[in-house]
C-alpha positions, 0 to 999 in steps of 0.5 A: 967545699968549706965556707973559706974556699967559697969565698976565695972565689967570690970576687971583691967588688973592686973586680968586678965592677960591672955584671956580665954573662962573663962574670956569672960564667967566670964565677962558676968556672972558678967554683968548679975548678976549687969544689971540695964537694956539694958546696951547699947553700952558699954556692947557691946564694953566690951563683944566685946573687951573681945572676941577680947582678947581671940581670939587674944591669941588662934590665936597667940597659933596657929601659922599662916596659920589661920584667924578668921573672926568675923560674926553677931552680934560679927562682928558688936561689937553688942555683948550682954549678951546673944548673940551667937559667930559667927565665920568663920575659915580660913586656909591656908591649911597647918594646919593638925588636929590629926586624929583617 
């Protein structure tokens, strides 16, 4: 995939003005559908920095008392088109879930 096609998926900022699953989801979709081959570091930055947004909102959601830290392949920013997201939770204690 060359430099022109990649960024022919990225989406402006005027398109994308919050981070979702969707979002990360739609831009992998769009990678997939225009890959000319490995595409190389600048899909794994994209994908990264696309995933970076959307946990960035869902922690500002949130609150505080909790840490998302990146793990595998999403940690190194080696994200690929088809790579998993590994991620562990850190809290403070002080988060309670709903029950029942």
């Amino acid at each position: 995939m060359n430099g022109r096609a990649v960024e022919s998926c990225r989406p402006t900022p005027d398109e994308r003005p919050s981070a979702t699953a969707g979002s990360f989801l739609d831009l992998r979709r769009s990678l997939v559908q225009t890959s000319e081959g490995d595409g190389g570091l600048a899909v794994c930055a994209m994908l990264s920095d696309e995933l970076d947004r959307v946990l960035v909102q869902l922690g500002e959601a949130a609150g505080g008392g909790v840490s998302v830290v990146a793990t595998g392949g999403y940690g190194r920013r080696e994200m690929s088109l088809f790579s998993d997201v590994d991620l562990m939770l850190l809290h403070d204690g002080s988060v309670s879930l709903p029950t029942g």
